[in-house]
N, C-alpha and C positions, 0 to 999 in steps of 0.2 A: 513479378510485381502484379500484373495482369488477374493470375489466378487469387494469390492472395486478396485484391483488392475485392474479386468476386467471392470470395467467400467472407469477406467481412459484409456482404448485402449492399456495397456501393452501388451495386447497378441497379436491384431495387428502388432504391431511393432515388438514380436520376429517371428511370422511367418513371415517376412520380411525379417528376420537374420535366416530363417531355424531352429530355435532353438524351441526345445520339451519345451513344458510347458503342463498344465494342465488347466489352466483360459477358462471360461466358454464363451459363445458367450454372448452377450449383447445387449437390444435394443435401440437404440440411437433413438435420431430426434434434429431436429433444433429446439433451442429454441430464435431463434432470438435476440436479443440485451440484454438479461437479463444474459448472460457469456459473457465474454471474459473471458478463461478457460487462467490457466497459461503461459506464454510465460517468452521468455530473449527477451532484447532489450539490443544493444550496444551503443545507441544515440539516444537522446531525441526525432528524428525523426520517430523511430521507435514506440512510443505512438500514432501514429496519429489513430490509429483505437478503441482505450479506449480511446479517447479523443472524438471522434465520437460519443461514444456511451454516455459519459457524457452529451453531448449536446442534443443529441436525448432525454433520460431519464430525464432532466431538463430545458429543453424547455419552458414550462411552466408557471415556477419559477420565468424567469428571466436572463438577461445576470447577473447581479451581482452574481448570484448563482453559472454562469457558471463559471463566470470568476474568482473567489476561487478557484473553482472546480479543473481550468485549471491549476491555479498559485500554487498549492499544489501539484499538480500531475509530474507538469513538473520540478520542485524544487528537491523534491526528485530523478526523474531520476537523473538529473544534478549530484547531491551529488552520485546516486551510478558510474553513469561513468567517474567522475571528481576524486574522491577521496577516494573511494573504495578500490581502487587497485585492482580491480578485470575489471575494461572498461567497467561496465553496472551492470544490474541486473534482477529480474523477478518482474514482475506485472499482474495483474488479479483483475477481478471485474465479481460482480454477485449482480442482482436484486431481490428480493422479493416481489412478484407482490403481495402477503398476507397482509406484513406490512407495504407495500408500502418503504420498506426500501431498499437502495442502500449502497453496503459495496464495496472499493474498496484496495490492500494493493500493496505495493512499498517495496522490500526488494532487498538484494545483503547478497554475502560472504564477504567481506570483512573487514576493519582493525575496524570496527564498530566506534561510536560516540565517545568514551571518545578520540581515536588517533583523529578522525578529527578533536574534538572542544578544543583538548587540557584540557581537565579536571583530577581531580584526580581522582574521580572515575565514575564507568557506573550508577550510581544515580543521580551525578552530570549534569552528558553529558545530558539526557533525559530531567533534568530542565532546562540546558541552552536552548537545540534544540528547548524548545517553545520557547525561547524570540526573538520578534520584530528585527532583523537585525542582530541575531546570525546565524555568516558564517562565514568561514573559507576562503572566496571569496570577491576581494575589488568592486564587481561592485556595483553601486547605485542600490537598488531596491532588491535586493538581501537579504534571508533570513523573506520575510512574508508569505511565500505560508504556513509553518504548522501554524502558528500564527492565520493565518484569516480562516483554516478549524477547529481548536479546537475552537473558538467563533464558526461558523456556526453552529459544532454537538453541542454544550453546545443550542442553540437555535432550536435544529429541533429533541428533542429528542434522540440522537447521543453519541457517543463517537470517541475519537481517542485513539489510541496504540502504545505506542512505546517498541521496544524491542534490545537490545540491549546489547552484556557484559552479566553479572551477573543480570541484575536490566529492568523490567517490570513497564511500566508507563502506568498509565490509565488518558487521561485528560477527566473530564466529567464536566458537568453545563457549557463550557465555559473556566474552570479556567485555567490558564496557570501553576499552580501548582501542577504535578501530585502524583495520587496515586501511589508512586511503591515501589515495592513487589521485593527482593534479590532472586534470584532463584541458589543452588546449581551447575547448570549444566548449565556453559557459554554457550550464543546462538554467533556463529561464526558469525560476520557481523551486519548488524540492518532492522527491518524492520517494518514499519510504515502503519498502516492500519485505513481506518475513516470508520465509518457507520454512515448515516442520512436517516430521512425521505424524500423520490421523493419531497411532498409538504411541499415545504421550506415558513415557515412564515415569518412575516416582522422581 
């Protein structure tokens, strides 16, 4: 826990605050566009640098890859600063330049999916969240950004996550009906993480 804690720069941060701690020194370096290490954002604008780094890392692929990419990523901020109750939430993304796999996740504290989708329970919420124009928001268009990333990972060797309440969703192959699993120990808020491979097939 110790080392971990020092390599996340905790101990920075309390010699900052004057405060004694015991955490080790650490060697760091820039790993260029394969983190974006965790942040809060309070407004969709505040993505514009993991959104950067999608485009950069899937370049490649294609605009259509990106533009999933984009319309998932900026979907969920929306939901955590629109309806959260919380005015935002935290996002992070990191590369694996091994498996060639890019995993990116969008979470908040707040009233989680079964309040925002109106469902009975957090089993339910995570099956709605994949359907095709399920929001709690009347704009056109609105409500396909997780839709069109759980097809992309079901095609690029991938999954997506949802978490939420009491109840853990895994969509994989594609399908919009996920695996989830009842977990004793409510997670406060929700939060939604995809992993695919960089080389997006047709």
């Amino acid at each position: 826990m110790r080392n971990y804690l020092a390599r996340m720069q905790l101990g920075a941060h309390l010699d900052g605050l004057d405060i004694r701690h015991d955490l080790g020194v650490v060697t760091s370096h820039d790993v260029g566009h394969q983190l974006c290490e965790l942040r809060r954002f309070d407004s969709e604008d505040e993505l514009e640098e993991v959104a950067e780094t999608i485009v950069r890392l899937y370049r490649d692929a294609g605009w259509g890859v990106v533009q999933t990419l984009y319309s998932c990523l900026f979907e969920l901020a929306v939901n955590a600063v629109q309806h959260s109750g919380q005015g935002g939430g935290f996002v992070a993304l990191q590369s694996y330049p091994k498996t060639e796999d890019v995993a990116f996740a969008v979470g908040d504290s707040g009233v989680g999916l079964r309040s925002r989708l109106g469902s009975a329970t957090d089993q339910a919420a995570i099956g709605k969240a994949a359907r095709k124009y399920a929001t709690s928001k009347s704009e056109p268009g609105r409500g396909r950004g997780i839709t069109e990333v759980i097809e992309l990972t079901g095609k690029n060797h991938g999954a997506m996550t949802m978490v939420s309440g009491t109840a853990y969703g895994e969509f994989v192959g594609g399908n919009w009906d996920p695996r989830v699993t009842v977990t004793d120990n409510p997670f406060l808020g929700t939060v939604a993480q995809a992993r695919l491979r960089r080389q997006v097939g047709d």
